[in-house]
N, C-alpha and C positions, 0 to 999 in steps of 0.2 A: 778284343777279349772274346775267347768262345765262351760258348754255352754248355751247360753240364747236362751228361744225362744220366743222369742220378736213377734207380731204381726206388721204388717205394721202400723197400729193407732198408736203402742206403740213407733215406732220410731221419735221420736218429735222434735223440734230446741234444745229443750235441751240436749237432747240426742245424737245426732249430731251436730256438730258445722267446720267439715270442708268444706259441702254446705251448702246451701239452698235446703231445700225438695221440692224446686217450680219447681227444674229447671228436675225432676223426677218423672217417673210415675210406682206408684207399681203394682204387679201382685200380688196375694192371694198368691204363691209359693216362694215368695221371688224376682221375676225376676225382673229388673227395665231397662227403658231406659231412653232415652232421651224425655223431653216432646218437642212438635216441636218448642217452642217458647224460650224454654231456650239458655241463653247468654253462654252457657259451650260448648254447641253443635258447632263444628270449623266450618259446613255451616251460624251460625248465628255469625259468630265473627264480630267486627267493621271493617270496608271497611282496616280502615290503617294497622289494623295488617294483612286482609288478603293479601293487597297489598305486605305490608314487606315480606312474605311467598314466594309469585310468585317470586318476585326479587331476593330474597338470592337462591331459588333453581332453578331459574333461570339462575343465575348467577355459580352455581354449573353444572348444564351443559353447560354451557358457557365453564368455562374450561376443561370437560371434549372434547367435540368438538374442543376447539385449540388447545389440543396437539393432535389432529387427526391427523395434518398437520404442525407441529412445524418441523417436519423431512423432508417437501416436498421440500423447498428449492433446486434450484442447488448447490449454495453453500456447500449443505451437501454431495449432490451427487458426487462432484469432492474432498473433503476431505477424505469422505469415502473410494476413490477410490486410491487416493495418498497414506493411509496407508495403506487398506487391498486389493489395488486389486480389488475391486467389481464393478462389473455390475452396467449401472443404472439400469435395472431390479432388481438388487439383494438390491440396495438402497432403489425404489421404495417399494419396500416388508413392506421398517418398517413403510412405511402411511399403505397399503394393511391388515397387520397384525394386528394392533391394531384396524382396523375398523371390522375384522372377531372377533377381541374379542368381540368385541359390539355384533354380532351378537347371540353368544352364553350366553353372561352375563346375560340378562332379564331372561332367561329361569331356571336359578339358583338363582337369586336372587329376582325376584317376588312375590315367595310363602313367601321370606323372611320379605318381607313389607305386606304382609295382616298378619300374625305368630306373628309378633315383633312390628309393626309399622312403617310408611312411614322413619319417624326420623333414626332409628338406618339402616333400609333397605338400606337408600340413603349413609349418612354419613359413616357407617364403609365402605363399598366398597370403597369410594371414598377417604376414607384414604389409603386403600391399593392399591389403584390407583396412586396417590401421592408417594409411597415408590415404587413401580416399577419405577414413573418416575425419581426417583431418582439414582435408580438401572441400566434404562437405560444410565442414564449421566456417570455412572460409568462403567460400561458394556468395557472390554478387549478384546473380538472378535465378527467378525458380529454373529454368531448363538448365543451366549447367548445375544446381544442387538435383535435380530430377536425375541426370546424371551420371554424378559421384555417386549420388544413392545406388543408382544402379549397375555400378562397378563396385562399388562397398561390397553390394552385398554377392555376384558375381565371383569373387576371390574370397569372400565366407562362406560359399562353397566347398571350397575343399576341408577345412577344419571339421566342417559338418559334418559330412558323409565321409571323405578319407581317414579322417579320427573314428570311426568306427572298426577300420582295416585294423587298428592296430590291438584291437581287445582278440579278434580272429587271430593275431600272432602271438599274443602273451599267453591267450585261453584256448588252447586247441583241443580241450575238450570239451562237448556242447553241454555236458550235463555240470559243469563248474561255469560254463561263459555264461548262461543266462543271470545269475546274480548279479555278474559286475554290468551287464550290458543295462539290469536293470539299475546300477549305482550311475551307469554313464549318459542313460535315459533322464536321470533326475537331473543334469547339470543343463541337457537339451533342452526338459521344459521348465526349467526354471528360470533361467537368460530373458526370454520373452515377459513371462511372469513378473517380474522385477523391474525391466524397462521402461515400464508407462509411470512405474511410480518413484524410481530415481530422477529419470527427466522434469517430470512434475515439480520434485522437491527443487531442484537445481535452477529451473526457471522462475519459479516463483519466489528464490531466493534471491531474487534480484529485484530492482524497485520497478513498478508497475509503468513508469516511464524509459525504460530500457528497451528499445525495440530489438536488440541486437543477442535479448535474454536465450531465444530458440537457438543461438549455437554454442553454449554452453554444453548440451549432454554429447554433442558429437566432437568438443574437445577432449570432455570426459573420456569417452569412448576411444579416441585415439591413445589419450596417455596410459587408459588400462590396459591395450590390447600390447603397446609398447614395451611398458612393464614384463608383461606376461610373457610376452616374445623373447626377450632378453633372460626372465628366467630359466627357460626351456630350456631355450638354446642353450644355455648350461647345464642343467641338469639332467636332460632326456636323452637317451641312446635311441638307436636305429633299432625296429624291433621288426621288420620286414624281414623274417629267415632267411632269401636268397641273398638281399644286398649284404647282410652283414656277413654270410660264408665268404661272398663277392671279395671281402674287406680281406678277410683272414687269410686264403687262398693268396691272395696279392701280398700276404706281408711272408706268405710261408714259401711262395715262389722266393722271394726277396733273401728269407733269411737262409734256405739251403739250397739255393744255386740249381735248385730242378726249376727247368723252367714250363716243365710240360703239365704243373697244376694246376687245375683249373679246377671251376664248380660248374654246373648245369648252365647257369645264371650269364656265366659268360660267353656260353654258346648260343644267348638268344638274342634276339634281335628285335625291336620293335617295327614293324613295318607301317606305312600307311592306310595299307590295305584291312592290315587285322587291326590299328587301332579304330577304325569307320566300323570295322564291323562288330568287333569286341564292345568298341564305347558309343558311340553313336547309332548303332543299326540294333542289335542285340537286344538293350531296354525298353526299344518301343515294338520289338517284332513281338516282345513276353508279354505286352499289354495287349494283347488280342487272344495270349494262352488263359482259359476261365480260370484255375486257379490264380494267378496273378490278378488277373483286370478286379476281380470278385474282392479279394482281400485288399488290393492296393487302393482300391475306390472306398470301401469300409474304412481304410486309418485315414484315406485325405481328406474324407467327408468331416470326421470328425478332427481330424488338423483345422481344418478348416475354418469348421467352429469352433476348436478354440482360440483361434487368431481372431475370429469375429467380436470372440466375447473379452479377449483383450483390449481390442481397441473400442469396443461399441460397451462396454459397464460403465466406464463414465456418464457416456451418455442418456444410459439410462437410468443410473440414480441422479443425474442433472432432471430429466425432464419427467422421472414418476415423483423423487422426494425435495427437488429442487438443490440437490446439493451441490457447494462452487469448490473452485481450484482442488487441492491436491487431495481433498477429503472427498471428494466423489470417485477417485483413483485408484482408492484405499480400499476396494472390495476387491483387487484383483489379489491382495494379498491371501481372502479365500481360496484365492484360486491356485497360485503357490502352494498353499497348507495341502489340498487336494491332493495337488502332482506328488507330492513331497511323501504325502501317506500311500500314495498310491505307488510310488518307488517300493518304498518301504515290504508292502506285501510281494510285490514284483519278487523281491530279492527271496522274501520267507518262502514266496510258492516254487523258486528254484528248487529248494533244497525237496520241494515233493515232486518235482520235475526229473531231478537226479535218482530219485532213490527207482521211479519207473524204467529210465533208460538202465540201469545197473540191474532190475528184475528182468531186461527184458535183454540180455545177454550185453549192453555196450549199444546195440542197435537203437536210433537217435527214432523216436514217435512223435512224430512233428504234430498230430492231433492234439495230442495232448498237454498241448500250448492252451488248451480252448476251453477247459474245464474254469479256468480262472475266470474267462470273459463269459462266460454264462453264466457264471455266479452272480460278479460283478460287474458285466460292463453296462446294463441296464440303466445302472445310478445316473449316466450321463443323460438320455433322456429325462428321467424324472427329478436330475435337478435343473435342467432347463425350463420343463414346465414349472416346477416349485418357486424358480427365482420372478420367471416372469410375472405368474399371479401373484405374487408375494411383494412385488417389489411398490406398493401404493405405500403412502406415508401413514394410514390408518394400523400399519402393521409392522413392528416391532424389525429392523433393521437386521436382526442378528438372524431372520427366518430367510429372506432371501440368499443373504450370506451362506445360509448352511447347503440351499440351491449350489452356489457356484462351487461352495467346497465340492460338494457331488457329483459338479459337472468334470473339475479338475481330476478327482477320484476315476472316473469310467474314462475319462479321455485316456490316462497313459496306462490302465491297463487293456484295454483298446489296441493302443498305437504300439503298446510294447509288444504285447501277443502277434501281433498281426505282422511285426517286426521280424519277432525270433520264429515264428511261423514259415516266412518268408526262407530268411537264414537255415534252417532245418531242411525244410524240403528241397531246395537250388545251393546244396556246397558247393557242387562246381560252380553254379554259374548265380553263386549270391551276391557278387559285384552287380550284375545287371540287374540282378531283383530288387535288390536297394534303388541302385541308380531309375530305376522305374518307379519307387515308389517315392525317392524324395522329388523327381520331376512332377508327376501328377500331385503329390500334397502341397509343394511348391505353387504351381498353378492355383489351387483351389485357398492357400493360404493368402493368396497376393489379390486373388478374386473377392471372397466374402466379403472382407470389410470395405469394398468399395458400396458395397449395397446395402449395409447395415443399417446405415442412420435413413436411410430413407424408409427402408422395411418398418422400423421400431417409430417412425414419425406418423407415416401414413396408416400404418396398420393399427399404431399401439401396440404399446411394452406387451402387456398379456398377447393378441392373437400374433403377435408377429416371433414372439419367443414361441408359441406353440408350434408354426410352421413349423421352424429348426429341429421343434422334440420331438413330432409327428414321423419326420424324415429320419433323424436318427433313431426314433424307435422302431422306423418298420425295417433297422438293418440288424436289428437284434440278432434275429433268428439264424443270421451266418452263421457264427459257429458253432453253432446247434446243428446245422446242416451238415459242414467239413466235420464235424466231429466222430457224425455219424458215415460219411459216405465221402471223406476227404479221401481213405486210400484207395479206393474205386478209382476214382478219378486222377489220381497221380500214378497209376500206374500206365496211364494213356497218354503222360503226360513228355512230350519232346524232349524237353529240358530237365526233368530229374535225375540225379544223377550226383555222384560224389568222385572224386577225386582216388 
C-alpha cells in the first residue's frame, strides 16, 4: 500500500475526525503544534481537571514522603533492637537511607518524564516503590531491609521532584503556578509530618509482645501507595505538552493518510551524551554558581532540620518531660499545623506575587519571592530556640508546641520561596535547579538525624536546640541580601535564561 501525500489544505474534517483541526497549526513540512488557544493544550485544561492533577500527584508524593519516616518511630528503634541487636544508629539508617535514595532517584528518572511523559515517569517508579515497601515489611535481616530502604526510597524519587514537572505543564504562567506549587508544597511537607505518628499508632496497636509489630507501617505503606497507583492510573492524563502533541500527531497521521506529520518531539532524540550532561553533569556544575549554592544551601539547611525535628521531638519530650509511646510523637502534629498554615499564606502571598509580575508588564521578578521570607522566615529560628527552652516539665506543654508550630510555619515558607525563586530565575534550566536542590537537601535530610539524639543527650535539649537556631538564624539575612542585590548578580549569571 502507498503512502499519501496529502497537502496540509488537503487534510480536512473529513479526513480527520479524531480532533478538530482548530485546535493545530500546520507548517508547509508537515510539522504541527499546538495553536495557543486550543482546549487539548494541558496549560489550557478547565481549572477542575487541572486542580484534580495537582491533588492526585500530589497526594503521590504525599506518600512517597510518609514513608520517609514510617521507620522513625522509637518504637521501631527498640524492636529493632530486641530482635537483631541494633544500634539506634543503625535503626536511624533506614529513615537516612531511603531519603539518600531520593537523592539519587531525580537524576535517573527525569530524563524519563521528558522521553515518555510525566504519567509513566511518576507512576511506574512509584509502583516500584510501593513493592520495595513491601519488600521492606518483609525483609529477614537489618542489611537487606537497610536495603529495600534504600531502593524504597530511590524510586520515591521520581514522584517527588518529577511530580513537580507536571504543575510547570498545567501552570505555564508563573504568576497563577506559585499558588498551586504552594497547595503541592503542603502534600510534600505534610507526608513526613504524619509518618512518625501513623507508624506509632500502628505499632503500638499491637501487643507489646509482638516483635514482628515494626512491619506493620511499611505494609501500610505498600497498600496505600497501591491504591493510589491504581487510582491515577485511571484517572490522570499525560500533561507533558510534547508527548501528548507526540500522541495526537500519531493518531492524525493515522486518521488522514499524510504521513509526513509530525511534532517537534519526534524529531528528538535522547542521547547518552546530553542525558550525562543535561542530568548528571549540569546540577552539580549550578552548585558552584552563588546564586544556586547560596539559596540551595538556605532550604537544605533548613530541610534538614526539619527531618531532624521529625524524627529527634520524640526524643526530646521522652527525655525533658519523660513522655512514652505514641504520646511523645504527638508534637509532631504542631508541626503539621505549621506547614499546613504556612501553605496556607504561601497560596494568599501568590496572589500579591501576581498582581507585581502583571504591574510589571508579564515580566517574572524572581526577587520578589523574598519579601514573604523576611517577614516570616525568622519564626523558624525562634521557635527552635522557644521549643528547646521551653520544653522542661515545670512549663505548660502547649508553650513548646507553639515553638514547633513556628518552626513548621518558617521551614515551608523558607523551602517554598527558595523553591519558586530557584523556578523564576533558571526557566530554562529549572530541571537542574530543582534536581540540585532536592540532591543537596536530600543529603542534608538523610545526615541530621543521624546526629540528633546524640547532639540533644550530650549537649541538653536547651544548648543543643540553640546550636540549630543560632545556625539558622544567622542565615536569615539571605533574602534580605538577593532582594536587594539579587538582579546584580543574576545578570552575571551563565545559566539565566528562559526559553
Amino acid at each position: 500500500m502507498g503512502l499519501s501525500s496529502k497537502s496540509p489544505s488537503e487534510v480536512t474534517e473529513t479526513s480527520v475526525t479524531c480532533y478538530e483541526l482548530k485546535h493545530f497549526v500546520f507548517g508547509e513540512d508537515g510539522l504541527i503544534d499546538f495553536d495557543d488557544e486550543s482546549e487539548l493544550k494541558p496549560g489550557n485544561w478547565p481549572d477542575k481537571r487541572k486542580l484534580l492533577h495537582t491533588c492526585l500527584y500530589g497526594l503521590v508524593t504525599f506518600c512517597a514522603q510518609f514513608n520517609s519516616t514510617s521507620l522513625s518511630p522509637k518504637r521501631f528503634q527498640e524492636l529493632l533492637n530486641q530482635v537483631y541487636g541494633t544500634s539506634h544508629e543503625v535503626a536511624v539508617l533506614s529513615s537516612s537511607l531511603y531519603i539518600l535514595g531520593i537523592a539519587f532517584g531525580p537524576m535517573i528518572f527525569a530524563p524519563i518524564s521528558e522521553v515518555y511523559g510525566r504519567k509513566i515517569g511518576v507512576l511506574a517508579p512509584f509502583l516500584l516503590s510501593s513493592v520495595f515497601a513491601f519488600a521492606c515489611a518483609t525483609a529477614y535481616n537489618v542489611p537487606s531491609l537497610l536495603v529495600y530502604r534504600l531502593l524504597s526510597g530511590f524510586f520515591s524519587g521520581a514522584p517527588i521532584v518529577s511530580a513537580g514537572g507536571v504543575l510547570a505543564d498545567i501552570y505555564p504562567d508563573p504568576s497563577i503556578r506559585g499558588k498551586y506549587f504552594a497547595l503541592y508544597a503542603m502534600f510534600v511537607s505534610l507526608g513526613p509530618s504524619c509518618g512518625p505518628v501513623v507508624a506509632s499508632l500502628l505499632m503500638y496497636s499491637r501487643p507489646e509482645s509482638d516483635m514482628g509489630a515494626w512491619r506493620i507501617p511499611e505494609y501500610f505503606s505498600g497498600l496505600l501507595n497501591l491504591t493510589l497507583f491504581v487510582t491515577c492510573e485511571v484517572l490522570l492524563q499525560e500533561t507533558y505538552p510534547p508527548i501528548v502533541l507526540k500522541k495526537m500527531a500519531r493518531q492524525l497521521r493515522l486518521e488522514s493518510a499524510r504521513y509526513s506529520i509530525h511534532c517537534l518531539h519526534d524529531t528528538w532524540r535522547l542521547e547518552f551524551k546530553q542525558l550525562v550532561r543535561s542530568h548528571l553533569v549540569r546540577p552539580f556544575e549550578m552548585l558552584v554558581n552563588p546564586i544556586v549554592f547560596v539559596v540551595v544551601l538556605f532550604s537544605s539547611y533548613v530541610f534538614g532540620l526539619f527531618y531532624l525535628f521529625i524524627t529527634t521531638l520524640p526524643e526530646v519530650f521522652y527525655l525533658a518531660r519523660g513522655w512514652t509511646k505514641t504520646t511523645g510523637v504527638l508534637p509532631n502534629m504542631a508541626l503539621f499545623c505549621g506547614t499546613f498554615s504556612g501553605c496556607i499564606i504561601n497560596m494568599m502571598y501568590s496572589k500579591v506575587y501576581a498582581r507585581k509580575v502583571r504591574d510589571n508588564g508579564g515580566i517574572v521578578i524572581p526577587e520578589e519571592r523574598f519579601p514573604l521570607l523576611m517577614g516570616v522566615g525568622w519564626l523558624m529560628p525562634a521557635g527552635i530556640l522557644l521549643c528547646s527552652w521551653t520544653a522542661s516539665k515545670s512549663i505548660h506543654w502547649i508553650v513548646p508546641c507553639i515553638g514547633i508550630y513556628l518552626i513548621g510555619l518558617g521551614f515551608i515558607t523558607i523551602f517554598q520561596g527558595c523553591l519558586n525563586y530557584l523556578v523564576d530565575t533558571y526557566t530554562k534550566y529549572s530541571a537542574s535547579a530543582i534536581a540540585s536542590n532536592t540532591f543537596l537537601r536530600s543529603i542534608f535530610a538523610a545526615a541530621f538525624p543521624l546526629f540528633a539524639k546524640q547532639l540533644f543527650v550530650n549537649m541538653g535539649v536547651q544548648w543543643g536546640g540553640s546550636i540549630l537556631g543560632f545556625v539558622a538564624l544567622g542565615m536569615i539575612p539571605i533574602p534580605f541580601v538577593f532582594y536587594k542585590y539579587g538582579a546584580v548578580i543574576r545578570t552575571k549569571n551563565t545559566y539565566v535564561g528562559s526559553y
